[in-house]
C-alpha positions, 0 to 999 in steps of 0.5 A: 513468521505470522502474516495477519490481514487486518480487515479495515472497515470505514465509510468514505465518499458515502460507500462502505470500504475495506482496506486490508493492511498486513502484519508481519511478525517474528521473534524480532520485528512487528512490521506494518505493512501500510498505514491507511488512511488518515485517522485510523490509527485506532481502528488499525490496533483494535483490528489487530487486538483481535488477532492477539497483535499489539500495534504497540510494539511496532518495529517497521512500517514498511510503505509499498507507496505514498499514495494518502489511503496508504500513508494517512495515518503514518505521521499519527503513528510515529508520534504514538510509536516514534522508535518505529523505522519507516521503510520505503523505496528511493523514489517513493521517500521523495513523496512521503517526505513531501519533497514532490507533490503527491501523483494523486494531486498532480492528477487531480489538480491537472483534471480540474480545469475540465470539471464542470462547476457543480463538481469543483467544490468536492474536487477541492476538498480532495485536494485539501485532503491530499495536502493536509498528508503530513510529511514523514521521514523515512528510515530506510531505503529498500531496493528491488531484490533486496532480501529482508531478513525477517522470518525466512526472507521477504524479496521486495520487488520493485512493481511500478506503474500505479505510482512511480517507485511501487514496491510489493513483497514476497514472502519466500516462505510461505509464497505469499506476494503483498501486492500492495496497490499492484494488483487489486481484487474485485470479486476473484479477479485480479486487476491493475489499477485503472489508468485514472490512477495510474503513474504508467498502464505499461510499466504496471502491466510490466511489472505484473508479467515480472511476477510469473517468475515467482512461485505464488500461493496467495495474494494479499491485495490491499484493496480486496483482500486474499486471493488464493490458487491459481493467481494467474488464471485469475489476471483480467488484464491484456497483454 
């Protein structure tokens, strides 16, 4: 199996920002492992045109969660692409479907009576920007320890905290963990989220200490890119 990290490169809130969506590919599937954020359907098949990867012939997005930066683009590319299977966990099918209000907003719609004026219009254009995620149906419903038949085996493992129903993916193969919004890389050191933008700190501490029992090689952060080595020597959170 090929695994590819895309290098997605965009302006947001006046800052130069990199995402890194990950492609995985056999003889029989194209898999998208998150689909950004919104608009940047485009950006993600030129990105993947540099590695030799055609977007097009997409079989699976598979979503570690619904967070907007994570599911932005999703209802953009199963209109281009609507053979294409949306994969996610259960609980996280509530969100994308639009069934719940996304945690994102929730958080954001409970901080803004506290905000001072000045800061209220650009809160509401987030809001905005939150609401306006369309909807997307999901395919299939993946639980913890499922082992998908994709290359040698991906284990998904239920890693909740950041949001409710987050799932990561480890590659039995190559002992490569996607952590998805798990775990984040800021320069060589693993972290979880900040609790601003977390559904549970403890449950996602928890969730980290489940993947000491996994053989990892690489990470592959979503927001920080590729950590390789020791990982655990790299964890910058308390116990």
């Amino acid at each position: 199996m090929n695994v590819t990290v895309l290098d997605i490169e965009f302006e947001y809130n006046g800052t130069m920002q990199i995402i890194n969506p990950v492609v995985l590919q056999d003889n029989d599937f194209l898999i998208l492992v998150d689909a950004g954020y919104p608009k940047q359907r485009i950006q993600f098949e030129e990105s993947a045109k540099q590695h030799g990867i055609q977007l097009e012939k997409l079989t699976h997005i598979i979503l570690t969660h619904h967070d907007f930066d994570h599911i932005g683009s999703l209802a953009e590319f199963k209109r281009n692409y609507p053979s294409v299977k949306i994969v996610a966990s259960e609980i996280e099918k509530e969100y994308i479907e639009k069934r719940k209000k996304p945690l994102r907003l929730q958080q954001a719609e409970k901080v803004y009576p506290s905000l001072l004026d000045k800061d209220k219009p650009k809160a509401l254009i987030f809001h905005k920007i939150l609401e306006s995620i369309e909807e997307v149906k999901v395919d299939e419903i993946v639980t913890d320890h499922q082992l998908l038949p994709i290359g040698d085996g991906i284990e998904v493992i239920f890693t909740p905290g950041h949001t409710e129903g987050h799932i990561s993916l480890y590659l039995k193969e190559s002992k490569i963990l996607i952590s998805g919004d798990a775990l984040f890389l800021d320069e060589q050191q693993l972290k979880i989220p900040h609790p601003e933008f977390a559904y549970d700190v403890e449950m996602a501490k928890a969730s980290i200490k489940k993947l000491f029992n996994y053989e990892i090689d690489q990470i592959i952060c979503y927001h920080g890119g590729l950590l390789k080595g020791n990982w655990k020597e790299a964890m910058s959170f308390e116990n």
